[in-house]
C-alpha angles and dihedrals in degrees: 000000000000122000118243130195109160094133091062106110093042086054091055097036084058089050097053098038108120118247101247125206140249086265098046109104104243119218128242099255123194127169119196128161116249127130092042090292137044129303124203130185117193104187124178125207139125094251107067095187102052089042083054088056091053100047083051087052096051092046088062095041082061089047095052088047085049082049097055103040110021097127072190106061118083088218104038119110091246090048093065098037074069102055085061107018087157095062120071122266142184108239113218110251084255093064092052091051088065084036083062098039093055095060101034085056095046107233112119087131106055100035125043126160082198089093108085089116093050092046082047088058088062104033100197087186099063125343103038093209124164114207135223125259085245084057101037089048093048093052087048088051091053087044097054108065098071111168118200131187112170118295079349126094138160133151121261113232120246129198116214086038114100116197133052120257126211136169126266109185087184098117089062100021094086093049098045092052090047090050097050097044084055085055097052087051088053097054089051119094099207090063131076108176136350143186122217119192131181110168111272095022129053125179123189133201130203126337120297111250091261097054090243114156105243113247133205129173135216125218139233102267077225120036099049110216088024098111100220089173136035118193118185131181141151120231127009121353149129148226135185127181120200120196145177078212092076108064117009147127121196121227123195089335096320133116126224119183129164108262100100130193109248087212102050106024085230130113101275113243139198089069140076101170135017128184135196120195120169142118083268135121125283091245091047093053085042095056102036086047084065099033090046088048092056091058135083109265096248089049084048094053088040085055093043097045092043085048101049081246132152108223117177116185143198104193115207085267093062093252117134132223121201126198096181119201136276110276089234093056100064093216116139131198122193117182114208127225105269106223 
């Protein structure tokens, strides 16, 4: 059986939470799954019920994204552009938003949701295989002829190439829901400021009621509930951690995990943990957590120092690499001894 870890950063962010007092206003917590986790939203606000509407409102704007993108789901949109990737859909708005996220960060080489083929060769949720590069190469070769017109895509077939691609927009979906559902808690007037985590990803909205930074911790990639990061900030901000530590299988000594090389088709190597902290978007921190990932560590920490960006890393030797953040933007990173 695979391993699995997608609860990890909400593990550690329990753990480092600060213990309030009696006179501390308490948010208003709710932990549902959705996104393959658990998503909690801790909002904060004077009118409990109406902070309660809202965190039910922003729990069903994160279904219908699932809806929408979940390569995993029988019944999503994405799910059925796959079942035909070589006819021409319509791709739901929120498909076009990674898309442009993807090309404003930069980082077409290093994250692709054209490798569902290539993710289907391994299988990290049953069969653990690992493919051949005859394989590999051939499902690159089907992944790589995306036609887009508009809101429209499909893949154009090619006749030497073997596979079927299909698109996985896991590497961005997370983010994107999270940050959705942040902006339906800002448009609500019962709530003042709000965390939403999911795992790997946390938003935040406004400042708590005690001015407090929000903190939220990162874990050992691998000893899981040991925080090996803490990350605080007031206002709006995001972080995003990418691991081979989430999805994987080992083989004769050798780990496989499912962030793949766009390039190679292949687990990328070189990194066990990558984290994304800015006043940036939820789907931004998502996809340069992967892209970043998929880099070598001093390319990681280049891309986080030209962008204003805080990159924390655990290479494959255990070492770590840190890119703080920018002084204006009051965010603070303290790595913790590891034991």
């Amino acid at each position: 059986m695979p391993h699995r870890r997608i609860t990890a950063l909400a593990l550690a962010l329990a753990l480092v939470a600060p213990s309030g007092c009696a006179s501390t206003p308490r948010p208003v917590s709710v932990s549902r799954p959705a996104l393959g986790t658990i998503v909690t939203i801790d909002a904060y606000g004077t009118d409990e019920t109406g902070v309660r509407r809202a965190i039910d409102e922003a729990f069903a704007t994160i279904a219908d994204v699932e809806a929408e993108l979940n390569a995993y789901s029988a019944t999503s949109t994405v799910a059925a552009f796959n079942a035909t990737p070589f006819e021409w859909h319509e791709l739901p708005a929120d498909a076009g938003l990674i898309f442009d996220a993807v090309d404003r960060l930069g980082v077409g080489d290093t994250f692709s949701p054209y490798l569902l083929g290539v993710e289907r060769l391994y299988d990290f949720g049953g069969a653990n295989r690992v493919p051949t590069d005859v394989a590999l190469s051939a499902a690159l070769h089907a992944a790589s002829m995306p036609e887009r017109d508009g809101a429209r895509m499909r893949f154009r077939r090619v006749a030497d190439a073997t596979g079927v691609p299909g698109l996985d927009f896991g590497g961005a979906a997370k983010g994107l829901a999270l940050e959705a559902a942040r902006d339906g808690l800002r448009s609500s007037a019962a709530v003042t400021a709000a965390l939403i985590s999911a795992g790997s990803t946390t938003v935040t909205l406004g400042t708590k009621p005690d001015a407090k930074p929000w903190r939220v911790g990162v874990e050992d990639p691998r000893k899981p509930n040991v925080v090996r990061l803490i990350a605080e900030w007031t206002g709006e901000g995001s972080l995003s951690t990418s691991g081979d530590y989430q999805q994987f299988f080992e083989r004769d000594g050798v780990r496989y995990h499912h962030i793949l090389d766009p390039k190679t088709g292949a687990p990328a190597r070189g990194i066990r943990s990558l984290t994304v902290v800015g006043r940036i978007s939820g789907t931004d921190s998502d996809v340069l957590s992967t892209a970043l990932f998929v880099d070598a560590p001093d390319a990681a920490l280049a891309y986080a120092r030209r962008h204003g960006l805080a990159v924390y890393i655990i290479d494959s030797e255990g070492r770590t690499h840190l890119a703080p953040a920018p002084a204006d933007s009051a965010i603070s990173l303290a790595e913790q001894a590891s034991e």
